[in-house]
C-alpha positions in Angstrom: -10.3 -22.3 -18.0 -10.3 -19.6 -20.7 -9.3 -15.6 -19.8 -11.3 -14.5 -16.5 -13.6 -12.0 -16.7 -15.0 -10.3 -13.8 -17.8 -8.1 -14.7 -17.3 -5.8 -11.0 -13.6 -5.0 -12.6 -14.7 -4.7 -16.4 -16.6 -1.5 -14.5 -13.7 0.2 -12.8 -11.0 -0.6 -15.8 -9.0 2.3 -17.1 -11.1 4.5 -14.5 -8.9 7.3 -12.3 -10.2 7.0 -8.9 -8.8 10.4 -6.9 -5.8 10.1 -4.5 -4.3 13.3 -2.6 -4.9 16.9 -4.4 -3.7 15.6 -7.6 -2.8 11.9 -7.5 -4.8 8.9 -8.7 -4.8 4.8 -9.1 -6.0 3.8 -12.5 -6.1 -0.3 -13.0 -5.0 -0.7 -16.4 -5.4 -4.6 -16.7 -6.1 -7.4 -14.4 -5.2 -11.2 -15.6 -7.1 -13.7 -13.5 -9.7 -14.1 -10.5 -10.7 -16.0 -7.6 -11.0 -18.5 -9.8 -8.2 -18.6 -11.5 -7.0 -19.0 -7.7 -9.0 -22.1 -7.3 -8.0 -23.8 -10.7 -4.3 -23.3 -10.0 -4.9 -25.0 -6.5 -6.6 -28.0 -7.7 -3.9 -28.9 -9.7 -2.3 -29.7 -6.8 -5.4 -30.7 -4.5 -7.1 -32.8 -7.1 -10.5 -32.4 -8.1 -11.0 -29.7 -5.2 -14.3 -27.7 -4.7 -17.2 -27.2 -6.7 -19.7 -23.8 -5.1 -18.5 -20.8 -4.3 -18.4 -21.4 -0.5 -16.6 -24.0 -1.0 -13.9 -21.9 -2.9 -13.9 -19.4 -0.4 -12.7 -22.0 2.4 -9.7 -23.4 -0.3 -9.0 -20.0 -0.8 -8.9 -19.1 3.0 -6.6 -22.2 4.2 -4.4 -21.3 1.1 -3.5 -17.9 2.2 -4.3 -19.0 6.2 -1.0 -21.4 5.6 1.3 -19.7 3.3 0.2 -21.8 0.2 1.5 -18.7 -1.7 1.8 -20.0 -5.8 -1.9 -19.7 -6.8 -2.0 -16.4 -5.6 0.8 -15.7 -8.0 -1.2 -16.5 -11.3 -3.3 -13.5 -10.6 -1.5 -10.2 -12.0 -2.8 -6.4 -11.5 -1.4 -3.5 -13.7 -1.8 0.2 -12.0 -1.0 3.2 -13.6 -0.1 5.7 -10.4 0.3 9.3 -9.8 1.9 9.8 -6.6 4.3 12.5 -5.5 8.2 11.3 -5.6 8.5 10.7 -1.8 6.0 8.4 -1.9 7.1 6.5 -5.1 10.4 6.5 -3.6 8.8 4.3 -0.5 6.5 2.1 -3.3 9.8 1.3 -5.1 11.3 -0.5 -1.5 8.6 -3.5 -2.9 10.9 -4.9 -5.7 8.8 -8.0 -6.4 6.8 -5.5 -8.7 7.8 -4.7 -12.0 7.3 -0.4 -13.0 8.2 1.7 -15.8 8.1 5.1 -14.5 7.9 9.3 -16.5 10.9 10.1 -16.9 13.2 13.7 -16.5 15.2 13.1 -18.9 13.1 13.0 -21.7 9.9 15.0 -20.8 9.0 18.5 -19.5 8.1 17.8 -16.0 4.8 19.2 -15.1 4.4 22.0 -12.7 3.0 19.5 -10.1 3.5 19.6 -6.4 1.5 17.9 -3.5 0.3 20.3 -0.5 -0.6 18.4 2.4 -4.0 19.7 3.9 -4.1 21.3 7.1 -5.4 17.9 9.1 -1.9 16.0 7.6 0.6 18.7 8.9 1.8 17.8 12.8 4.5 17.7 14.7 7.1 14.8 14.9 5.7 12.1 17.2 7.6 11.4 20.3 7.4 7.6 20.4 7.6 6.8 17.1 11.1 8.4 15.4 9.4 7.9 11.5 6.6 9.5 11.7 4.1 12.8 12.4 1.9 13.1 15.7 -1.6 12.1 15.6 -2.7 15.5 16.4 -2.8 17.9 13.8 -1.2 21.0 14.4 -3.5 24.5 14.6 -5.0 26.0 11.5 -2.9 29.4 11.7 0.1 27.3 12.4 -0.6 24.5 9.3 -1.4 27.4 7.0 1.9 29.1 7.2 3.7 25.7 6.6 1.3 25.2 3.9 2.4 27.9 2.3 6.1 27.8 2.9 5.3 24.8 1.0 3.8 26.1 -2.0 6.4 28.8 -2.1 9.7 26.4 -2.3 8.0 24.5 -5.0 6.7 27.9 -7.0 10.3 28.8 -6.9 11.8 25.5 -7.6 10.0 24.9 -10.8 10.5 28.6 -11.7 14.3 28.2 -11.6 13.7 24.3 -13.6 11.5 26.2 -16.5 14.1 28.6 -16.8 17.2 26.2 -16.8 15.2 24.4 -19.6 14.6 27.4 -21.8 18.1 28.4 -21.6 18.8 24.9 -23.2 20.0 23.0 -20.6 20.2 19.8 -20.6 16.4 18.9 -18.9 18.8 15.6 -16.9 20.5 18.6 -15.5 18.1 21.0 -14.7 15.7 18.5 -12.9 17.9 18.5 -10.1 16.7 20.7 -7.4 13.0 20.2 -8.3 11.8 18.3 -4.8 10.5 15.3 -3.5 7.0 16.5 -3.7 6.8 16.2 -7.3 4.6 14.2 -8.8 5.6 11.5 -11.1 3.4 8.6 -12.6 4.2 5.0 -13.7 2.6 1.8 -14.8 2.9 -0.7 -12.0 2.5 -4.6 -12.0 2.3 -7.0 -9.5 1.2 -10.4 -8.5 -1.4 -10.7 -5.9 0.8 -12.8 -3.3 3.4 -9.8 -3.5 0.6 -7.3 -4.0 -0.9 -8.4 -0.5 2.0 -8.2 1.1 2.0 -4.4 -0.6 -1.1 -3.7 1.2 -0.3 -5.4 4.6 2.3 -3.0 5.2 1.0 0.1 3.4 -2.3 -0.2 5.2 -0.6 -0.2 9.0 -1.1 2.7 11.1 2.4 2.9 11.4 2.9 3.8 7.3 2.7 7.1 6.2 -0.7 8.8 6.0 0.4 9.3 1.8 1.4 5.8 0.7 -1.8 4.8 3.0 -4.5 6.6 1.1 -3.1 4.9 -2.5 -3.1 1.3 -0.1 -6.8 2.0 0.5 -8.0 2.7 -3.0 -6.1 -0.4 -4.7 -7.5 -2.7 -2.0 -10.9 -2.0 -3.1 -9.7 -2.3 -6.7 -8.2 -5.6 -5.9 -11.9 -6.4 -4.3 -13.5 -6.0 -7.4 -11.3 -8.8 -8.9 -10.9 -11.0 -5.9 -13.4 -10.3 -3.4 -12.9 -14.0 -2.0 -9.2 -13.6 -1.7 -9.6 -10.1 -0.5 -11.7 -11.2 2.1 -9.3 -13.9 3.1 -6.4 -10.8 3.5 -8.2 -9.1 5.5 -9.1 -11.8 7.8 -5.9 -13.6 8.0 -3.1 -10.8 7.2 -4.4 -7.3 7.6 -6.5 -7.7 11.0 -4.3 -10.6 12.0 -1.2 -10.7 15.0 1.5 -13.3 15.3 3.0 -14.3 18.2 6.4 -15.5 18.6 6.8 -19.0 20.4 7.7 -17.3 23.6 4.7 -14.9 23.6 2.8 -18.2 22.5 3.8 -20.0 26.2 3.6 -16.7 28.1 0.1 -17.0 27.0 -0.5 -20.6 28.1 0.9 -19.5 31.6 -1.5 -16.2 31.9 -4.4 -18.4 31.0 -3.5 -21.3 33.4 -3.5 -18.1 36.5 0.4 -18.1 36.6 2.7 -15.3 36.0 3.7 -13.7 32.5 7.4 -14.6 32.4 8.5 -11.8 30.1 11.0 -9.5 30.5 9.8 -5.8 30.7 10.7 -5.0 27.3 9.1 -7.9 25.8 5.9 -7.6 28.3 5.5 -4.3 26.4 5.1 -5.7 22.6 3.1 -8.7 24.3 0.7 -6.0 25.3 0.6 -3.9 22.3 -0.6 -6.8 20.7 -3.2 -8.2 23.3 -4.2 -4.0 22.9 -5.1 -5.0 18.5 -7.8 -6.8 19.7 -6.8 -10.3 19.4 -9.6 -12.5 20.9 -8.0 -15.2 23.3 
């Protein structure tokens, strides 16, 4: 089977799709498909499937049991913009391979992100890593908003300054802060980039690294919309269970008593609460 071309993709190559106030995703290059997928698999599975339905269910069981390889002959290079916090939580995936701007030998751009009002909240109470689902009050996001804005009007100040004194741009990058934006050319594979987008797409991530998750999965649709589909069913809106929570099922379905402990009755119900259909 020769290059894959996918004429959905060929569309939305080299495009910047929006992210945040100044961010965007730009896929660069894509190498492979659904198909691609397929071929790799019937190397081991024989002369495998022949209509597209057919390659949807291979596809399916493949990623439904962990068959992970021929998910890893299809590649995806990004070119990001993001503001450094957020790089700094992309960069926790090391399967991928980046080449990222650099402070040492450019002029960083006077670039900050300012969360709108509807992303500023107070610190949740149950959940120690993240914001409270409630925004707080116009007046009250507005002034943070623009103690925001301040800091980083005065932090690149000082940087520009530094830098046209002739210091040493390694040095005088120092104090400029997190929400900075920075941009780099990202590539993955799309076993490692679905794993990416399980975990950047929870409720539980933060609201930033989420909004990048959502664009690339649609970009990943246009090149795999089989496999995407099959992520979605089987990873993104899936819940495991652990062999214990598998037998306290057994027993609430045969009338007897859930034998787990409080602690563990809890995450048994939080994930009965997903939606999971028994």
């Amino acid at each position: 089977m020769a290059h894959c071309i996918v004429p959905e993709a060929e569309e939305i190559l080299d495009k910047e799709f929006a992210v945040l106030d100044k961010g965007f995703v730009r896929l660069v290059d894509y190498y492979g498909s659904d198909q691609r997928i397929v071929q790799s698999a019937r190397v081991s599975y024989g002369e495998g499937t022949k209509t597209v339905s057919q390659d949807a269910g291979l596809i399916d069981y493949l990623l439904r049991h962990q068959h992970t390889s021929p998910f890893e002959q299809v590649v995806f290079t990004f070119h990001v913009k993001m503001p450094i916090f957020v790089a700094r939580q992309w960069v926790r995936h090391r399967m991928g391979r980046m080449n990222e701007v650099s402070g040492r030998y450019s002029i960083m751009k006077d670039e900050f992100y300012v969360p709108e009002d509807s992303c500023i909240a107070l610190q949740s109470k149950d959940n120690k890593q993240g914001r409270n689902s409630e925004p707080l009050p116009q007046e009250q996001a507005e002034k943070y908003r623009s103690q925001f804005a301040k800091g980083q009007e005065d932090a690149y100040e000082t940087y520009s300054g530094m830098v046209e004194e002739g210091l040493a741009r390694e040095i005088a990058r120092i104090n400029l802060p997190l929400s900075l934006y920075t941009e780099f050319y990202w590539q993955m594979d799309l076993h490692n980039l679905f794993h990416f987008l399980k975990l950047r797409l929870d409720s539980h991530a933060q609201y930033e690294i989420r909004e990048y998750a959502k664009v690339m999965l649609e970009m990943v649709r246009k090149v795999c919309p089989l496999a995407t589909a099959s992520f979605e069913n089987d990873m993104r809106d899936s819940v495991s269970f652990t062999g214990e929570e598998m037998q306290a099922l057994r027993d609430v379905l045969d009338g007897k008593p859930n034998p787990l402990t409080e602690k563990k009755l809890q995450r048994f119900n939080e994930k009965i609460a997903t939606g999971v259909q028994l």
